[in-house]
One Martini backbone bead per residue (centre of mass of N, CA, C, O) as a GRO file, in nm:
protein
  209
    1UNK     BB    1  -0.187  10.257  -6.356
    2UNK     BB    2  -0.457  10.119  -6.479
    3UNK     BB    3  -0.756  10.031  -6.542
    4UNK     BB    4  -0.995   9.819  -6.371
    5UNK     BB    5  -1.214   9.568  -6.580
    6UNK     BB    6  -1.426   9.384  -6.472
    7UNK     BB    7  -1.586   9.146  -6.507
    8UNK     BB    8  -1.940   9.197  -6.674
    9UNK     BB    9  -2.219   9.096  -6.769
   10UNK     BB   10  -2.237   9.167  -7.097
   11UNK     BB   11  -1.983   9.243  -7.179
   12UNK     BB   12  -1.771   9.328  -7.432
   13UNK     BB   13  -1.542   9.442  -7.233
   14UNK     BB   14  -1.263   9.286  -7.039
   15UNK     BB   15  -1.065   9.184  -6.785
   16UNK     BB   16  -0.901   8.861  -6.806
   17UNK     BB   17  -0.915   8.598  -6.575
   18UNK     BB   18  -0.681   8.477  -6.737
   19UNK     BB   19  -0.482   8.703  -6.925
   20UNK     BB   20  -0.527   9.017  -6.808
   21UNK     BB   21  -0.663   9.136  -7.030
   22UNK     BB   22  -0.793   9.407  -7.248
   23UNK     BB   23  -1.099   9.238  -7.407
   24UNK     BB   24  -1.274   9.107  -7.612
   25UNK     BB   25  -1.578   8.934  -7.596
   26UNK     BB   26  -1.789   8.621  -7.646
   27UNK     BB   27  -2.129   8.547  -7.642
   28UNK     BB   28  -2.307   8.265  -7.522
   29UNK     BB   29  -2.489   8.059  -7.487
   30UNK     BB   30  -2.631   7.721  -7.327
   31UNK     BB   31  -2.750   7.389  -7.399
   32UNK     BB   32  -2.967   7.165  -7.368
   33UNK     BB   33  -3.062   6.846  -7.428
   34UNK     BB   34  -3.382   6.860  -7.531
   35UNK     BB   35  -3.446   7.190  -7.332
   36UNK     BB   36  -3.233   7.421  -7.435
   37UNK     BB   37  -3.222   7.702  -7.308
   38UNK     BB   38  -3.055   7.834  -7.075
   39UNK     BB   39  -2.870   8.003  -6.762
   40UNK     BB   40  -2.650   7.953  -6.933
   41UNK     BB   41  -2.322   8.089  -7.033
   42UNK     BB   42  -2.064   8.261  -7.212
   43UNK     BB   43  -1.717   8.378  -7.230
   44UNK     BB   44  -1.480   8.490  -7.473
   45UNK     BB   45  -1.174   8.546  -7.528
   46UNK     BB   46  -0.963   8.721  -7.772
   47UNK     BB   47  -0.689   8.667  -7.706
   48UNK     BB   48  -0.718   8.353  -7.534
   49UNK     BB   49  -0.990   8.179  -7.541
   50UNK     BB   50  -1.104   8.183  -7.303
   51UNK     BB   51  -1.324   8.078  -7.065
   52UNK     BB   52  -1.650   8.202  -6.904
   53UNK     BB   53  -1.867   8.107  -6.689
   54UNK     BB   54  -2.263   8.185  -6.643
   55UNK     BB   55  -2.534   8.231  -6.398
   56UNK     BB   56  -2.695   8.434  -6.508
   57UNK     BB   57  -2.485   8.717  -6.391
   58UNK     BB   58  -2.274   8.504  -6.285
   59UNK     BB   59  -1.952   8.364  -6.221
   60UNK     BB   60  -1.846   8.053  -6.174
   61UNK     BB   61  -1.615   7.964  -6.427
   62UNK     BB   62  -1.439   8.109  -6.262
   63UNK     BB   63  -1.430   8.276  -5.954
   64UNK     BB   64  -1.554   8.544  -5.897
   65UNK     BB   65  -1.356   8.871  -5.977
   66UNK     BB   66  -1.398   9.208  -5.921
   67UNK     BB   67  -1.071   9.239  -5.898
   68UNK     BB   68  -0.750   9.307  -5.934
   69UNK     BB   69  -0.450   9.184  -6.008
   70UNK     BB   70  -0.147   9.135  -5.894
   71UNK     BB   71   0.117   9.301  -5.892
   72UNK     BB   72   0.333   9.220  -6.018
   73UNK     BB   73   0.577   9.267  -5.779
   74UNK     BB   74   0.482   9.136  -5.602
   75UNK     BB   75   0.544   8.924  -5.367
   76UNK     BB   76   0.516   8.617  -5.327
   77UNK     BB   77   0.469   8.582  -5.006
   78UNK     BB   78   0.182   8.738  -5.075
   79UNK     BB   79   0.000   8.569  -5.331
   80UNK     BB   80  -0.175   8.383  -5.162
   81UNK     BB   81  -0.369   8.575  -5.034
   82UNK     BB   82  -0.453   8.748  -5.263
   83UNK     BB   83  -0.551   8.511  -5.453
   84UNK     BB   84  -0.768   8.424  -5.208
   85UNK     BB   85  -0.889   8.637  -5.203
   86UNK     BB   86  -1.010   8.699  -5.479
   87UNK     BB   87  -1.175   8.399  -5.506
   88UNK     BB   88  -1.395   8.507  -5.221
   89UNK     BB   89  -1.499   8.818  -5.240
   90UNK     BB   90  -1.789   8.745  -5.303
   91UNK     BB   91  -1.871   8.570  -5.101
   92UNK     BB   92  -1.618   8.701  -4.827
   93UNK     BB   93  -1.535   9.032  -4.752
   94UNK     BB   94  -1.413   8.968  -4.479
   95UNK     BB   95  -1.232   8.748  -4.562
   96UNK     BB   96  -1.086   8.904  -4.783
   97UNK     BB   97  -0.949   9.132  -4.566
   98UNK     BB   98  -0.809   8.941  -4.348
   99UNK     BB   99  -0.593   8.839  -4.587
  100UNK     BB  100  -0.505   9.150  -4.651
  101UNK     BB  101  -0.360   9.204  -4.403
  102UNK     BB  102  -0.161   8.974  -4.372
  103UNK     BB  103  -0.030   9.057  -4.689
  104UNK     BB  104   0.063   9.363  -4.542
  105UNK     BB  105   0.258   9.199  -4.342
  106UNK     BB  106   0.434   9.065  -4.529
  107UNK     BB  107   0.513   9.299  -4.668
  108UNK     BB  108   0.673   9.498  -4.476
  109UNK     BB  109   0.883   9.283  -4.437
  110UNK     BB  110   0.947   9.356  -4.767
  111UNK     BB  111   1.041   9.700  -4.650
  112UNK     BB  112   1.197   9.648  -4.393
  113UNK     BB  113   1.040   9.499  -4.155
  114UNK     BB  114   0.891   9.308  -3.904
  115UNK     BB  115   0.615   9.180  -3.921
  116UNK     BB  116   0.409   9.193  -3.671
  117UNK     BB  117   0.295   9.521  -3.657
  118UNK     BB  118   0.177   9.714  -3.879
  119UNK     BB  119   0.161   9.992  -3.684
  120UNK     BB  120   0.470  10.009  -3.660
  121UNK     BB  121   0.550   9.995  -3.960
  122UNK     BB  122   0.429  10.263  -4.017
  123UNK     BB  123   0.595  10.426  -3.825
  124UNK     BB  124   0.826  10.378  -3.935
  125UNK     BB  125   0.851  10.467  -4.239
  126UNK     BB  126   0.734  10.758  -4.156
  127UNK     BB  127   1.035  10.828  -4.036
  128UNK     BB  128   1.154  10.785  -4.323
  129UNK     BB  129   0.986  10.907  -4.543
  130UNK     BB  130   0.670  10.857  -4.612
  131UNK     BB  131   0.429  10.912  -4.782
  132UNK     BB  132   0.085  11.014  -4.720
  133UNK     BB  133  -0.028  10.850  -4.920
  134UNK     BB  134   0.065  10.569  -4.836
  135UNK     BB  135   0.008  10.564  -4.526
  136UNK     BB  136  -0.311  10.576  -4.609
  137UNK     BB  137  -0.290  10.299  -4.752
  138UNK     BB  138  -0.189  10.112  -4.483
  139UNK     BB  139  -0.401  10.210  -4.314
  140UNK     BB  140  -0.636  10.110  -4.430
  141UNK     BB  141  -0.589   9.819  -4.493
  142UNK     BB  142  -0.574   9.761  -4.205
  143UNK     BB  143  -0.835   9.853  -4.067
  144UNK     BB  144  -1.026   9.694  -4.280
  145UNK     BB  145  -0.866   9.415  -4.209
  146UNK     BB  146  -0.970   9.435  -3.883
  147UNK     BB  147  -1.278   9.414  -3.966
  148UNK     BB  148  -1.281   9.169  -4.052
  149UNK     BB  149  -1.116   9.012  -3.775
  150UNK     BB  150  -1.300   9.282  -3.593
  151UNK     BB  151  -1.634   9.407  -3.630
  152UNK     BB  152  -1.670   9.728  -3.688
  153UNK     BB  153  -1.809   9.970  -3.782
  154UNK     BB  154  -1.779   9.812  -4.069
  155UNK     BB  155  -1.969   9.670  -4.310
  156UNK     BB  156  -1.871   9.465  -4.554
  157UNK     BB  157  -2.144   9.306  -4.615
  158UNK     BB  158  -2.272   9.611  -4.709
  159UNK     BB  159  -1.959   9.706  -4.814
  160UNK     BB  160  -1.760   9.531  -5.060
  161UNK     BB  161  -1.623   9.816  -5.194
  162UNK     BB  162  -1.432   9.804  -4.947
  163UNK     BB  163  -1.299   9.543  -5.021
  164UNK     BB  164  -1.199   9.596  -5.300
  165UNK     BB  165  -1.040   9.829  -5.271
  166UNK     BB  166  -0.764   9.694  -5.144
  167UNK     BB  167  -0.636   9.606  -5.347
  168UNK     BB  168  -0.559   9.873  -5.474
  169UNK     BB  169  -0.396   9.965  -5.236
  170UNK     BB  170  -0.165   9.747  -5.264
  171UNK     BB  171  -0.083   9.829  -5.576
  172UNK     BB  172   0.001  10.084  -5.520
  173UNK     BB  173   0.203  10.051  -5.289
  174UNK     BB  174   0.400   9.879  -5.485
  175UNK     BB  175   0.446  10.042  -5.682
  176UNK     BB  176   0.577  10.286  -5.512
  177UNK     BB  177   0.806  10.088  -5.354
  178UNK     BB  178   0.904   9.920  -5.588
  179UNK     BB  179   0.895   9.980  -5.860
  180UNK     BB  180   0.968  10.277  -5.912
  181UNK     BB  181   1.256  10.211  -5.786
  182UNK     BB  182   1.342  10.010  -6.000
  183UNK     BB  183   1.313  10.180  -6.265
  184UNK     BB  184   1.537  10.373  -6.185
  185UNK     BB  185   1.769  10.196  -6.085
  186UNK     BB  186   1.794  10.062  -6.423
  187UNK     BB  187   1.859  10.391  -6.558
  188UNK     BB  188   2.097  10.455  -6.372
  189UNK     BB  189   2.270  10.199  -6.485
  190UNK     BB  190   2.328  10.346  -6.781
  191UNK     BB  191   2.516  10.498  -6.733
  192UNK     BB  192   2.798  10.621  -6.694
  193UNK     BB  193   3.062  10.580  -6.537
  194UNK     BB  194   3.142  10.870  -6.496
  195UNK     BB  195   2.852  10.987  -6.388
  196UNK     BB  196   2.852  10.800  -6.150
  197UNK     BB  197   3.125  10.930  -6.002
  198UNK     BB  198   3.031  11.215  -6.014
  199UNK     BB  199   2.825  11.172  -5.823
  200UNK     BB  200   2.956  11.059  -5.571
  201UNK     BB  201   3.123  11.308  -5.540
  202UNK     BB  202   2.941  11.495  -5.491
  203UNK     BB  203   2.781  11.334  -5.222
  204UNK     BB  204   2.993  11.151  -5.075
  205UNK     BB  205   2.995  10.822  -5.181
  206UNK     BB  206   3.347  10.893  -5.251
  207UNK     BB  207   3.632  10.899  -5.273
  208UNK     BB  208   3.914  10.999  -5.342
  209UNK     BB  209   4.145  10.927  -5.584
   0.00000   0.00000   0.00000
């Protein structure tokens, strides 16, 4: 995964919160009728074309996202979840953690767990040879979104790039558990129809004809 370059005020690139593109800005004053200058500017994207308003230093139109958009394959079921925290996070970072653990419970059910308790289904995962650094990172976002639902240790309202930062780590998630795996098995469902009786005999996963 690319890294990811968030709207941030008079940059000349970044990540187009319309068209999702790591693209040139071109940035206008906007100016009111008779009294000249305002604090409000624009920035459109040269991709699409699209603008996004700003006041002061801050985005207000679409609603300002300091964080990465959902993994392609994130599952449907998770993305109003992410899309909603995304919306708010500049806002409610507790808010937006706490949203974002919803979002990996309902992930859990898509990687075939019960979705009803994180943490057993992190444990089940773990006994199936889940890898200790996605583990690590279900972990974390277990914890951090424990922390937006029921305020411990961790104080998001003063340290919202610990809120930020669960976004890359769901997409992390997704990237290792999901897309990984599609792009393995369509590059191997092209193989010769030989090549893969042969592999199958190999392994023992067809009988002998």
């Amino acid at each position: 995964m690319s890294k990811y370059y968030p709207p941030t005020y008079e940059q000349e690139q970044f990540h187009c919160i319309h068209c999702g593109v790591y693209a040139k800005q071109e940035w206008h004053n906007l100016f009111i009728q008779h009294h000249g200058a305002s604090d409000f500017t624009s920035s459109r994207c040269t991709h699409c074309w699209e603008r996004c308003y700003w006041y002061q230093d801050r985005m207000i139109v679409p609603s300002e996202a300091p964080v990465p958009p959902p993994h392609v394959d994130l599952p449907e079921s998770c993305r109003s979840e992410y899309d909603e925290a995304r919306d708010i996070v500049a806002r409610s970072p507790r808010a937006a953690a706490a949203l974002l653990r919803l979002c990996v419970q309902k992930l859990m059910f898509e990687l075939g767990e019960k979705g009803k308790n994180i943490n057993d289904d992190i444990g089940a995962l773990v006994k199936k040879g889940l890898p200790v650094e996605v583990q690590q990172a279900l972990d974390y976002c277990r914890v951090i979104g424990n922390n937006g639902v029921h305020p411990g240790e961790i104080e998001l309202t003063d340290n919202p790039e610990i809120a930020h930062s669960i976004f890359e780590m769901i997409n992390f998630i997704v990237e290792d558990r999901i897309s990984r795996p599609n792009k393995v098995a369509a590059l191997y469902k092209i193989l010769p129809e030989g090549a893969l009786k042969a592999v199958a005999k190999r392994d023992g996963t067809q009988e002998n004809a």
